[in-house]
C-alpha positions in Angstrom: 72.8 -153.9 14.2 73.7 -150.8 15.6 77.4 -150.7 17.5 78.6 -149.6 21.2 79.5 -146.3 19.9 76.2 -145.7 18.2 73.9 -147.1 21.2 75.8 -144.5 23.5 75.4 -141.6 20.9 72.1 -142.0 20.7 71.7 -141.9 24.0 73.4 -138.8 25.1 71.7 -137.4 22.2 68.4 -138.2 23.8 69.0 -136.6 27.4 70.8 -133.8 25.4 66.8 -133.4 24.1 65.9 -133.3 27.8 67.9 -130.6 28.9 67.1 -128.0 25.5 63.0 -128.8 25.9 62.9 -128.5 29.9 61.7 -125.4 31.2 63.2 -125.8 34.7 65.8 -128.4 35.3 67.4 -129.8 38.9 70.4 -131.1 38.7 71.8 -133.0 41.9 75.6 -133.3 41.9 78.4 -134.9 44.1 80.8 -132.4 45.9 84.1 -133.4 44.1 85.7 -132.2 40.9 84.1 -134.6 38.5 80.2 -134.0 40.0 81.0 -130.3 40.0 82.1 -129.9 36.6 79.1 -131.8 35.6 76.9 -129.5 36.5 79.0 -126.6 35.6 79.0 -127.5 32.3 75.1 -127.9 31.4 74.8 -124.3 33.6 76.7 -122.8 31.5 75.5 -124.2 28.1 71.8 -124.2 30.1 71.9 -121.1 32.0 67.9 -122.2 33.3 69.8 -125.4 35.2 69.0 -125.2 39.1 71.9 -126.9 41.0 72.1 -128.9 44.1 75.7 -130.2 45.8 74.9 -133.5 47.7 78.1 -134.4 50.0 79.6 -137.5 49.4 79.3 -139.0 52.5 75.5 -138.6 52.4 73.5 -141.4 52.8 70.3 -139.3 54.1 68.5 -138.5 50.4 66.7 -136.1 52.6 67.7 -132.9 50.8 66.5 -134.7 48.0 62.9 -134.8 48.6 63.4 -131.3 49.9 64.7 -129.8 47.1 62.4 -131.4 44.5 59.5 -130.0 46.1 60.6 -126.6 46.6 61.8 -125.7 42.9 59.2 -128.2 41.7 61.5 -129.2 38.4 60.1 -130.8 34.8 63.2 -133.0 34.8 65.6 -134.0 37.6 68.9 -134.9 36.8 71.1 -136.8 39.1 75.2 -136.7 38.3 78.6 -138.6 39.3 76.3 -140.1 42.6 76.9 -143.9 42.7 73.9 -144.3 44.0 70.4 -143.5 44.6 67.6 -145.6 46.4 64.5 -147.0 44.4 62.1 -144.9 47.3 63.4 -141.9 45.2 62.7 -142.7 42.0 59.5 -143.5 42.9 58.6 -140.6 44.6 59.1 -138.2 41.6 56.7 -137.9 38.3 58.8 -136.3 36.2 61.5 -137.6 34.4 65.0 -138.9 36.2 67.8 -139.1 34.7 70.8 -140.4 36.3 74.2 -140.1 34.8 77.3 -141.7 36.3 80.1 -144.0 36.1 80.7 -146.0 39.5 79.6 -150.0 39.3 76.1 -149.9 38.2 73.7 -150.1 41.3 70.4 -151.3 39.2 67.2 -149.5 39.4 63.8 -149.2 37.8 62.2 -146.1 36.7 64.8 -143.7 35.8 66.6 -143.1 32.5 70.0 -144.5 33.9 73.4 -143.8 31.2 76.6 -145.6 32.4 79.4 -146.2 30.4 79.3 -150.0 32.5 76.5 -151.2 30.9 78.0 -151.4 27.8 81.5 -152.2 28.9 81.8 -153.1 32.8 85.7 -151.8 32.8 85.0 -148.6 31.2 84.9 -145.5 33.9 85.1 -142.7 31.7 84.4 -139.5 34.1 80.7 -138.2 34.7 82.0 -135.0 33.5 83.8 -136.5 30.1 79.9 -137.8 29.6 78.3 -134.5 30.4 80.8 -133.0 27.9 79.9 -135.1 24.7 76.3 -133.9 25.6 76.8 -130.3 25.2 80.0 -130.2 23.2 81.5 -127.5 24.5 83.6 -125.9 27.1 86.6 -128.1 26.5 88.8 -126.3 28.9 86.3 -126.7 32.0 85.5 -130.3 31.1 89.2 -131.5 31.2 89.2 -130.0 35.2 87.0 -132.7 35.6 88.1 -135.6 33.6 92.0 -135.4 34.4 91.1 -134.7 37.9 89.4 -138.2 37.9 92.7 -139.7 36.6 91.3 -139.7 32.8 93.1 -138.4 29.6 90.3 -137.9 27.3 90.7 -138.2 23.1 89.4 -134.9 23.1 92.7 -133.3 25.1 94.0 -131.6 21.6 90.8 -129.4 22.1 92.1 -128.0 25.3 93.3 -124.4 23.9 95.5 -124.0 27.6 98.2 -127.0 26.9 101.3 -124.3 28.4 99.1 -125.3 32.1 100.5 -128.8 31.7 103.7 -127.6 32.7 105.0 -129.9 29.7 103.6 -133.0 32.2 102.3 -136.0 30.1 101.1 -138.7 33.0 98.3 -137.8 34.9 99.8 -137.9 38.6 102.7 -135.4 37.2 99.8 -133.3 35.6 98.1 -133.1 38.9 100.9 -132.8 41.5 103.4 -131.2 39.0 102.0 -128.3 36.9 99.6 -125.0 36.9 96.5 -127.5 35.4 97.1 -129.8 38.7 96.6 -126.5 41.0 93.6 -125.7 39.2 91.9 -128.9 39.8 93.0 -128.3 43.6 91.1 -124.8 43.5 88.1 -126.5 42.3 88.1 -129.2 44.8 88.9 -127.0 47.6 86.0 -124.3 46.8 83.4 -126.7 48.0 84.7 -126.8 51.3 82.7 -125.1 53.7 79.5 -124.5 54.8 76.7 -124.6 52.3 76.0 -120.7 51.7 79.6 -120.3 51.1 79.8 -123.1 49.4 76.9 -122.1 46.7 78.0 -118.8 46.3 81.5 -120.1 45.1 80.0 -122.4 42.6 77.8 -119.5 41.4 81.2 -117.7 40.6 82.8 -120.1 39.0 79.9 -121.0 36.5 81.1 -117.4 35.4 84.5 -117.9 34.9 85.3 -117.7 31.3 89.6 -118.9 31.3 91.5 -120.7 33.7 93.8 -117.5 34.1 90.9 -115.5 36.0 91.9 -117.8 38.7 95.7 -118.4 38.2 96.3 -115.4 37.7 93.5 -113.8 39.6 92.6 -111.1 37.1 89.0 -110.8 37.9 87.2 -110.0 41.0 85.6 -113.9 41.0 88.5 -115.1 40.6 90.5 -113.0 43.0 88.2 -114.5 45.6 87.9 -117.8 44.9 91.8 -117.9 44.4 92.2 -116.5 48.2 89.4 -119.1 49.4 91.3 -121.5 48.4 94.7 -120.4 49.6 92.5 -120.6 52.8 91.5 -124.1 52.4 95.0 -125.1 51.3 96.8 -123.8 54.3 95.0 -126.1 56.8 95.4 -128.7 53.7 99.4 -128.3 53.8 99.6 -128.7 57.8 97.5 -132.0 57.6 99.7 -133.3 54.7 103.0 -132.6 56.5 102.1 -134.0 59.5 100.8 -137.4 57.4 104.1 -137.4 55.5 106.0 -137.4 59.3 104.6 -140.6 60.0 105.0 -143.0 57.2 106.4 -146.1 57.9 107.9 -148.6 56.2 105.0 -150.5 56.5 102.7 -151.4 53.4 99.4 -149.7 54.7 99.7 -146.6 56.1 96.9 -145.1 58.0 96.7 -141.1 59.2 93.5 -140.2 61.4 92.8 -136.9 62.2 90.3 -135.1 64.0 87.0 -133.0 62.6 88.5 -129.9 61.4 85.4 -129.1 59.9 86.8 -129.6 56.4 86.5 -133.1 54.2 89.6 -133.3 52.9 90.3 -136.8 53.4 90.0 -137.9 49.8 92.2 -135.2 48.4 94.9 -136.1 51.4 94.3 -139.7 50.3 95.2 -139.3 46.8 98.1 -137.0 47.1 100.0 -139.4 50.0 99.5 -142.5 47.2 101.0 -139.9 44.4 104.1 -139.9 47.0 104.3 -143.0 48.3 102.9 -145.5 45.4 103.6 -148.9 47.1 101.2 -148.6 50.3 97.9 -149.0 50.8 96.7 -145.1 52.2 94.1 -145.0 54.5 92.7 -141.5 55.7 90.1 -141.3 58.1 88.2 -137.7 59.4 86.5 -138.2 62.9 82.8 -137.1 62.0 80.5 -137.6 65.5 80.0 -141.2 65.9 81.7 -142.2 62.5 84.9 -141.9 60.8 84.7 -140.9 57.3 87.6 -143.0 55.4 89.2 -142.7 52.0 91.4 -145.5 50.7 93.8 -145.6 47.8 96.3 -148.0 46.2 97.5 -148.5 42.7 97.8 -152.2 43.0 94.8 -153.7 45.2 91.3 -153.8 43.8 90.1 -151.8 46.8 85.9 -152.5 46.4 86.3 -156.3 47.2 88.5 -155.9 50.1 86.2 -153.0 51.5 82.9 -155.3 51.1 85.3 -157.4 53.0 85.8 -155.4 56.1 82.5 -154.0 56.4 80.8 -157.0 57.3 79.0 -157.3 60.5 79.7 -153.5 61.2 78.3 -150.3 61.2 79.3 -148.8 57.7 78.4 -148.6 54.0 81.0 -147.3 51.7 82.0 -148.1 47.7 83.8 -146.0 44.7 86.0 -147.2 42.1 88.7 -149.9 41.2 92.0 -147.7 42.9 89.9 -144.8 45.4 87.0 -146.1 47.5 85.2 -144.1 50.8 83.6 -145.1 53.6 82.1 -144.4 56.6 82.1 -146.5 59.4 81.2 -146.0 63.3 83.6 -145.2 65.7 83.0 -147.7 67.7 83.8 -150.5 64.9 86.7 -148.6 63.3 89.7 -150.7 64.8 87.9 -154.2 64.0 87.5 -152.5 60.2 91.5 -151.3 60.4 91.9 -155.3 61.3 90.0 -156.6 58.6 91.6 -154.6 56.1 94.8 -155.7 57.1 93.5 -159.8 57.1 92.6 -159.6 53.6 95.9 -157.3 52.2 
């Protein structure tokens, strides 16, 4: 009887056999750190990989069915989405193969590896997954994993240890040293609109060493560093004015108007780095909805979110610690109330 261990080798093994015999891959990939890196890393060991960022809050698949029939693909791969409706895995005829680690949404049709279905607490990144595939680019993979608060075995591979600042806990690593900067820059490069957007995730599939962007010592990564010193200025204003409003109350919830850049999520996570014992709540005004990002080290944050979404006009989900949402303007104080019912 073959173990865990073996059942998932063999399975990476197999999609590793889809990627080397298609002749024109489409990858579809979420807009954060762990989807980016994903894709990164079969572009750069697959150079033939076609590459599609699907925002997180998108619920339209749209761009899907779009996509698919303009570069026409022999295999579609979808990566670090927690979701995508049966309607589109019907529609295709090629294969779909759908990598991820959120709660396992079942579906019929495509090739589906989670790391859930053998062991429902294990949430190993999307990008730690797409890196035993390929087995390579160690240094690109751990922007990834780390950023989605994961330390992987792997981490004596990583040849640019001096980044960690001599950090050894993962909110220290990312709020304390060089490493934790250059997650930010990768996060902050898909802000924007969508031509900017593409052309900085072309550059930074030609990176080759963190330093081109530290240290800005190449043209790529001269640019990319000032785009995000860009982002990260409006980033610092909102973060300041968050901090200037904690209470001593144990949720804390900062609003802010469309600014035209999601940030919420990255906002989110840094205000429970600095203030561990609340519940953060971050919420963007979007048109008619809010877009909302919740965090808290001690609450299991899916159950309570299920919870205050009933009856309203909202779908949202994630993992254990970090959920979104989005929920209509009109329903977003009765949500605010449930949440605080069921804390």
């Amino acid at each position: 009887m073959e173990s865990i261990q073996e059942n998932i080798e063999k399975e990476l093994e197999e999609i590793k056999i889809y990627l080397e015999k298609s002749e024109n891959p489409l990858i579809f990939f979420d807009d954060d750190h762990d989807g980016l890196i994903s894709y990164i890393l079969f572009k750069k060991k697959y150079s033939k990989c076609h590459g599609i960022v699907v925002k997180a809050g998108m619920k339209n698949e749209e761009i899907y069915f779009r996509k698919i029939k303009e570069y026409n693909p022999d295999v579609i791969f979808v990566l670090d989405r927690a979701e995508i409706s049966q309607e589109l895995i019907d529609s295709v005829n090629v294969p779909l193969i759908w990598i991820d680690h959120h709660p396992i949404v079942k579906r019929e049709g495509a090739r589906h590896f989670n790391p859930r279905f053998y062991n429902k607490d294990d949430n190993r990144p999307t990008s730690y997954w797409c890196y035993k595939i390929i087995n390579d680019f160690a240094w690109i993979a751990m922007i990834g994993i780390i950023g989605d608060y994961h330390i992987p075995e792997f981490i004596d591979k990583f040849e640019y240890k001096e980044l960690f600042n001599n950090q050894k806990k993962i909110e220290e690593i990312l709020f304390k040293s060089e490493f934790g900067k250059l997650v930010k820059i990768y996060n902050f490069v898909l802000k924007g609109n969508t031509t900017q957007v593409r052309k900085n995730i072309s550059m930074l599939c030609k990176l080759e060493s963190p330093y081109e962007l530290l240290n800005q010592e190449t043209p790529n990564g001269k640019f990319l560093y000032q785009y995000y010193e860009k982002i990260n200025k409006e980033y610092t204003k909102l973060l300041n004015k968050a901090v200037k409003n904690v209470t001593e109350d144990k949720i804390f919830l900062f609003t802010y108007p469309d600014t035209k850049l999601s940030i919420s999520s990255g906002l989110s996570t840094e205000l429970l780095y600095r203030f561990p014992n609340r519940l953060i709540i971050v919420a963007r005004e979007k048109d008619d909805f809010m877009r909302i990002s919740l965090r808290s080290k001690d609450i299991i944050l899916p159950p309570l979110l299920e919870k205050a979404l009933e009856g309203l006009d909202g779908y949202g989900g994630g993992h254990d610690h970090a959920v979104g949402a989005n929920v209509n303007k009109k329903d977003f104080i009765k949500f605010i109330n449930k949440i605080k019912a069921n804390v």
